[in-house]
N, C-alpha and C positions, 0 to 999 in steps of 0.2 A: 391583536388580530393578525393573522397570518395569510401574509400574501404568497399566491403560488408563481413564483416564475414562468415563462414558458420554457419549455427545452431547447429552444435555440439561444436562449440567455443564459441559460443553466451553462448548455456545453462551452457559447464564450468565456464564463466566468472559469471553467476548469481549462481550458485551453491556455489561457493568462496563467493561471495558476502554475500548470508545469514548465511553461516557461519560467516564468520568474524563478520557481525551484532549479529548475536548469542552471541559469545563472550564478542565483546563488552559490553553489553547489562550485561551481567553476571559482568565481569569485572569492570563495572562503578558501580553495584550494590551493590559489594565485598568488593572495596576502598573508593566511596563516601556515599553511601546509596540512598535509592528511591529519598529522597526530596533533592535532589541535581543536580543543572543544568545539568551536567555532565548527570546522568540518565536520565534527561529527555531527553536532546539530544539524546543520545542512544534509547530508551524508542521509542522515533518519528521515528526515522530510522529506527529500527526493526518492526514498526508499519505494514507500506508496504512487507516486508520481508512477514512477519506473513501471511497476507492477501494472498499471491500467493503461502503458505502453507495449508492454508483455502481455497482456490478454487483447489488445487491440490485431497485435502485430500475428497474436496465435488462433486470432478468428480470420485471421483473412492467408494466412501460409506465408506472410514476409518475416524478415528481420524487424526487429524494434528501430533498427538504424531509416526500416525502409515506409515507418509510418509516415502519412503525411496529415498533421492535426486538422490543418487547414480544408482538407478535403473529408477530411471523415463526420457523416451525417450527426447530428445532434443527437439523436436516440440510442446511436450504436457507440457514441460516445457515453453517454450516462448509463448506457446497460456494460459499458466496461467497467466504469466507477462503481456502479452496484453490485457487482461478482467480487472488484478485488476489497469493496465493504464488507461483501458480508464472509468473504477469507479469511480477514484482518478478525471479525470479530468470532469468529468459529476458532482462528487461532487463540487468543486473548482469552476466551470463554476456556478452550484448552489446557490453556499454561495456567488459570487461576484453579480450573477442577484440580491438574498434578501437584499445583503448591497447597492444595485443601487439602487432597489425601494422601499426602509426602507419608505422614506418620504411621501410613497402612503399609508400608513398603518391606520391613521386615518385619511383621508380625508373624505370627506362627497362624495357623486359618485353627477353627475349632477341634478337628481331631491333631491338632498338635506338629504336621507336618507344612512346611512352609507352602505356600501357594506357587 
């Protein structure tokens, strides 16, 4: 059975979340350094974070320095996360089309001159 959240639960559960990647992210930087798995790890997961502070920050005309999580509505917080979703999967759906038809890349087209 699947229960629905409300949206003001939703956006604290993602409000937590960029935090904690925040941290992390600091954290693995602190104790391992950038060229360390650990960072990188970190590093990819904040990647997304970042990005639906960047669409936050590029809906309202501030800096991403100048978002404030704590003030931003619940709805305009989850229609950030579902813009930089469905980015993430438009890219993804992208990068798996160009690694399907890698093999059409130098083929010759049917009258025999490359495309």
């Amino acid at each position: 059975m699947i229960v629905e959240e409300s949206p003001g639960r939703l956006a604290e559960w993602v409000r937590a979340d960029i935090r904690e990647a925040r941290t992390a992210l600091s954290r693995a930087r602190l104790l391992h350094g950038e060229a360390s798995p650990a960072y990188r790890r970190a590093a990819a997961h904040w990647s997304h974070r970042r990005a639906v502070l960047d669409e936050l920050a590029a809906r309202r005309g501030v800096a991403r320095e100048d978002v404030d999580l704590t003030r931003t509505a619940a709805l305009q917080l989850l229609a950030a996360v579902r813009k930089v979703r469905v980015d993430v999967a438009a890219a993804d759906c992208e990068s798996e089309f160009l690694a399907a038809t890698a093999f059409l890349e130098d083929r010759p087209t049917t009258d025999g001159s490359p495309e």
